[in-house]
N, C-alpha and C positions, 0 to 999 in steps of 0.2 A: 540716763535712760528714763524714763516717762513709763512708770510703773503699768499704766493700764495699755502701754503699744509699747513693746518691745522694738520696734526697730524705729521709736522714733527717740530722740534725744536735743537736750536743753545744751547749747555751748555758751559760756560766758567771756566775756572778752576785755580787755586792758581799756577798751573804750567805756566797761559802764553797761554794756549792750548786752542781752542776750538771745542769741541767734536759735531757733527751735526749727529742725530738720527732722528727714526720714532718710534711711539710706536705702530705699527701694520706692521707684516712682507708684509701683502697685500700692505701697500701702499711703490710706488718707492725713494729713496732717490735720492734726487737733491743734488749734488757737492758732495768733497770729503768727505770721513768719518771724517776727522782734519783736520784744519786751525793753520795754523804754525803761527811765527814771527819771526824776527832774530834780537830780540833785544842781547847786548850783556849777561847782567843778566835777570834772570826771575823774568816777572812781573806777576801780577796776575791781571785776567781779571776782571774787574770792573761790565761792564755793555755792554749792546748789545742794536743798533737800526738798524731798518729797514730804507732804504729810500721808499718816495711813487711810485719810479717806480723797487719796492719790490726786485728787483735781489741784489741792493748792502745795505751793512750793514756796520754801523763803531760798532767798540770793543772800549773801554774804559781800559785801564790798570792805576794797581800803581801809574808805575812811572811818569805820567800824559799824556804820548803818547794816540796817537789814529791812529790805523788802519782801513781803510777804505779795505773792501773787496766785491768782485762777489759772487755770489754764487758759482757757477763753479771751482773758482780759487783754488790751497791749501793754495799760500802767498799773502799777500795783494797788492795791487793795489797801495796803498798811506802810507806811513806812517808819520804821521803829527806831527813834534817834537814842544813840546811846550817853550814860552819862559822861559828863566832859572824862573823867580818869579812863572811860572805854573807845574814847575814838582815835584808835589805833584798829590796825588793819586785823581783819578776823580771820580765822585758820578754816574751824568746820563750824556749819549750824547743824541740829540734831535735832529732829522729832522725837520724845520719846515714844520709846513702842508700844505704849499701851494707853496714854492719854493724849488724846489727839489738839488738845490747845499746850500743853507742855512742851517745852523746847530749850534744847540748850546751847548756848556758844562758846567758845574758846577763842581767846587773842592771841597772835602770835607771840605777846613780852609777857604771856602768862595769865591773863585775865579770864575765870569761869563766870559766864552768868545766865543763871535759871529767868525764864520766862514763862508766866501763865496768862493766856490771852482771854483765858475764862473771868482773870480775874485783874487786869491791866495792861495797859501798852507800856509799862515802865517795867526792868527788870524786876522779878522777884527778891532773887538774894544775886550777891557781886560777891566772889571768891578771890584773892588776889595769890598765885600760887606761889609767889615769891623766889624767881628764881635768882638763882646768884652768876657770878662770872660773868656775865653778861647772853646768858643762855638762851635759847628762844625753844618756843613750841613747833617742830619740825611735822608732826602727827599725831593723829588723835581718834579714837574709834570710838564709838559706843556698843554695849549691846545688854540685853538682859539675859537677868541669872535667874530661874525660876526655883525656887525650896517646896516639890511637892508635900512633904512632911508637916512644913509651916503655912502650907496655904499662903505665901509669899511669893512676890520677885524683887529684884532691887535692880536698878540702873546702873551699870560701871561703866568707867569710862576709863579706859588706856590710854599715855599720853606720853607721847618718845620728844626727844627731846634732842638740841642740838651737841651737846655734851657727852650722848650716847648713854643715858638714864630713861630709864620707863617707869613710869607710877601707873597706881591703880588706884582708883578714886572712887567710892562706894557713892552717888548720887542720890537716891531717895528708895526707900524701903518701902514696898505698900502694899497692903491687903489685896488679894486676885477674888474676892467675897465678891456676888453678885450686888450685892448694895454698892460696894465700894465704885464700880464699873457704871451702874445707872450716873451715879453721881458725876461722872466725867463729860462735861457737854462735848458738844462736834467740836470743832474746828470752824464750821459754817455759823452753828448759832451766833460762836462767842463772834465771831465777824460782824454780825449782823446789829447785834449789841453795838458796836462802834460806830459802825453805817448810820446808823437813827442817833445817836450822841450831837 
């Protein structure tokens, strides 16, 4: 679903493709009907997230790529090639909820990796969660924990698993301090940083 229209919605496809609908002819569709990629083989679309300042969206494929799009756009804005050990196919990407160039992904054979666009188009950190038996990543959620006391929140990430095991994964701790907040650029700046590169 397409945070700022509810009744409209992103479908991703085995082709690579993603198709962007409304389920009511009354309401306007925002961007174009398809969202391309020019990878050279076709991947198939994984997963889709919104960022919180709701225009742009990364795609998750196969091949462990991630394209980052506009709404407005047909081709992506970013295409984030991962390192050779991550191009295996991707489960979820994840906005964090409170810093809008932060993001996180998970691989289905266990792979976590932070992304800060504020400050590279290369992973931040690569976690490799080492699974055994030959287990894979079935699900995975994000969400935050806020500590009024400590003037905190922290990032967790739940992660179920084909073995029928669940972790919990404490993601990054960080000050909710009005300083801390200035200091997190858009998501559009840190884009635009790139664009002019």
């Amino acid at each position: 679903m397409v945070p700022t229209n509810p009744a409209q919605f992103l479908l991703g496809t085995n082709h690579g493709i993603i198709i962007n609908f409304v389920s009511s002819k009354a309401t306007k569709l925002i961007g174009p009907r398809i969202y391309r990629n020019d990878f050279e083989m076709v991947a198939e679309v994984m997963c889709i997230s919104f960022s919180s300042e709701s225009t742009f969206f990364l795609a998750g494929f196969s091949n462990g790529y991630i394209s980052l799009y506009e709404i407005s756009n047909i081709q992506p804005l970013l295409i984030l090639e991962p390192a050779e050990q991550a191009k295996q196919s991707l489960l979820r990407v994840f906005f964090a909820p409170s810093n809008p160039t932060l993001f996180y992904a998970i691989h289905s054979y266990g792979l976590l990796l932070a992304w800060d666009l504020a400050k590279s188009k290369k992973p931040e950190s690569m976690d490799d969660l080492n699974l055994k038996d030959g287990s894979e990543v079935t699900t995975a959620e994000l969400w935050q924990y806020v500590a009024i006391s400590s003037n905190s929140y922290t990032n967790l990430l739940a992660i179920g698993f084909s073995n029928g095991e669940v972790h919990l994964h404490e993601l990054s701790k960080l000050s909710t301090d009005r300083d801390s907040r200035k200091r997190n650029k858009s998501l559009s700046n840190a884009i635009k940083v790139f664009m002019d590169i």
